[in-house]
C-alpha positions as CSV (number, residue, x, y, z in Angstrom):
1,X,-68.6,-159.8,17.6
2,X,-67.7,-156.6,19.0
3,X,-66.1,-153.7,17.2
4,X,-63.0,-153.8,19.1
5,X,-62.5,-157.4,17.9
6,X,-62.5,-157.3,14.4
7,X,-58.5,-156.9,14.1
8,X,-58.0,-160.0,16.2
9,X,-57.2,-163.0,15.0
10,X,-59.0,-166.2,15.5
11,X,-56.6,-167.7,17.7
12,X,-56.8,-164.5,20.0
13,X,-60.0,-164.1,20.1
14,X,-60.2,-167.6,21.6
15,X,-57.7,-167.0,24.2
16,X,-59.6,-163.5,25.4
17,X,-62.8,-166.0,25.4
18,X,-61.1,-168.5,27.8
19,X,-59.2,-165.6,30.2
20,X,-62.6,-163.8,29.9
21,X,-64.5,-167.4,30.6
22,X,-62.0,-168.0,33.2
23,X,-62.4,-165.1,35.0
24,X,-66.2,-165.3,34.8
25,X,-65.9,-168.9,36.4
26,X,-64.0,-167.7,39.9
27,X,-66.0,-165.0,40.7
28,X,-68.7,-167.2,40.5
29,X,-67.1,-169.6,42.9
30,X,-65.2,-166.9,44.8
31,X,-69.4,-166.0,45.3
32,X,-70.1,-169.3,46.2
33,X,-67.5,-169.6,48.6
34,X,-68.8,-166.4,50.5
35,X,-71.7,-167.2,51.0
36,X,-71.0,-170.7,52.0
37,X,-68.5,-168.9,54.6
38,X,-71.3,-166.3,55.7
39,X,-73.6,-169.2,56.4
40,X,-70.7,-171.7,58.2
41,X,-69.3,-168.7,60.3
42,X,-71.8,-168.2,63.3
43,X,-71.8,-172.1,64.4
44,X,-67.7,-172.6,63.9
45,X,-67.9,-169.7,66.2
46,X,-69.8,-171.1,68.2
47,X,-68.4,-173.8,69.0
48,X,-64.9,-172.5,69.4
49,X,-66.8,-170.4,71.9
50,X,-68.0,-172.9,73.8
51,X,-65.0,-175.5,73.8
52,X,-62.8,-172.8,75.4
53,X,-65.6,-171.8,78.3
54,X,-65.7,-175.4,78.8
55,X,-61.6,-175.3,79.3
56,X,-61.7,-172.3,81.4
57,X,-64.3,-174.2,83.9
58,X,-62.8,-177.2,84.3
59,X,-59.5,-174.8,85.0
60,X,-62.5,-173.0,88.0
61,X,-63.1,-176.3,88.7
62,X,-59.2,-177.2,89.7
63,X,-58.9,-174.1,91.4
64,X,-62.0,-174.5,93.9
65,X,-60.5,-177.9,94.5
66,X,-56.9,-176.0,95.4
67,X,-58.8,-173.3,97.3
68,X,-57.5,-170.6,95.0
69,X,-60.7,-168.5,95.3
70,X,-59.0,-165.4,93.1
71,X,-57.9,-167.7,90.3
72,X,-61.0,-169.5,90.2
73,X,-63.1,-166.4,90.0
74,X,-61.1,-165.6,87.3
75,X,-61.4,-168.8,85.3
76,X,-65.3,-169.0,86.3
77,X,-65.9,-165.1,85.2
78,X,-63.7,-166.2,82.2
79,X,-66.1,-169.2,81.4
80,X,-69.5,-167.3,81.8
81,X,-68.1,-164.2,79.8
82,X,-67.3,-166.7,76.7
83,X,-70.4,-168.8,76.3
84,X,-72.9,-167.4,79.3
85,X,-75.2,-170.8,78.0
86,X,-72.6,-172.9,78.2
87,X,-73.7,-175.2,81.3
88,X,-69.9,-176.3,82.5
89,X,-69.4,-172.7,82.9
90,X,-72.9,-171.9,84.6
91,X,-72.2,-175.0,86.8
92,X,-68.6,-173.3,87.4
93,X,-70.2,-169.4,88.2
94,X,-72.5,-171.4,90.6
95,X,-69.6,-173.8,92.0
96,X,-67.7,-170.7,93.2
97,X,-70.7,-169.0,94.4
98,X,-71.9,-171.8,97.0
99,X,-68.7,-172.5,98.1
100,X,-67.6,-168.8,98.5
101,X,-71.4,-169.0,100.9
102,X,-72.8,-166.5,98.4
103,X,-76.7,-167.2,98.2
104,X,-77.0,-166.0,94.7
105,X,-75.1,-169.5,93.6
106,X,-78.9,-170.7,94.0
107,X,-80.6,-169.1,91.3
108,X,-77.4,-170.8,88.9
């Protein structure tokens, strides 16, 4: 035991073995639970990513159906900026493009 101990009695010595046990125990999990996060964090983002350049084609998608060339630039640009491999928002970029009569919609 160490020197500091000694005065202790038993029954305090066990509680300073479980608080320093217990401490021991959720900074291993706390480590755990980094890492896990570190490893999980890319593909959640991911896929947040590429659900919302999804939502902002299909909203380019309803705008080239109303004719509102601005707004679906907007939504389109939005889409592409998000998740650039995202293929509903490729599909939208290149939507916007042919119908606008831009060549460039060819190489989408």
């Amino acid at each position: 035991m160490p020197d500091e101990d000694f005065m202790l009695t038993t029954a305090q010595r066990q509680r300073k073995r479980r608080r320093r046990r217990r401490v021991q125990i959720s900074l291993v999990a706390l480590l755990i639970l980094a890492a896990i996060g570190f490893l999980v964090a890319r593909p959640i983002r991911n896929a947040i990513r590429s659900w919302q350049a999804r939502r902002h084609a299909e909203h380019a998608f309803a705008y080239i159906d109303q004719q509102k060339w601005s707004d679906a630039r907007d939504e389109a640009t939005a889409a592409y900026r998000l998740q650039a491999s995202e293929p509903e928002a490729i599909r939208a970029v290149g939507r916007l493009l042919s119908r606008a009569g831009q060549g460039e919609a060819l190489e989408f």
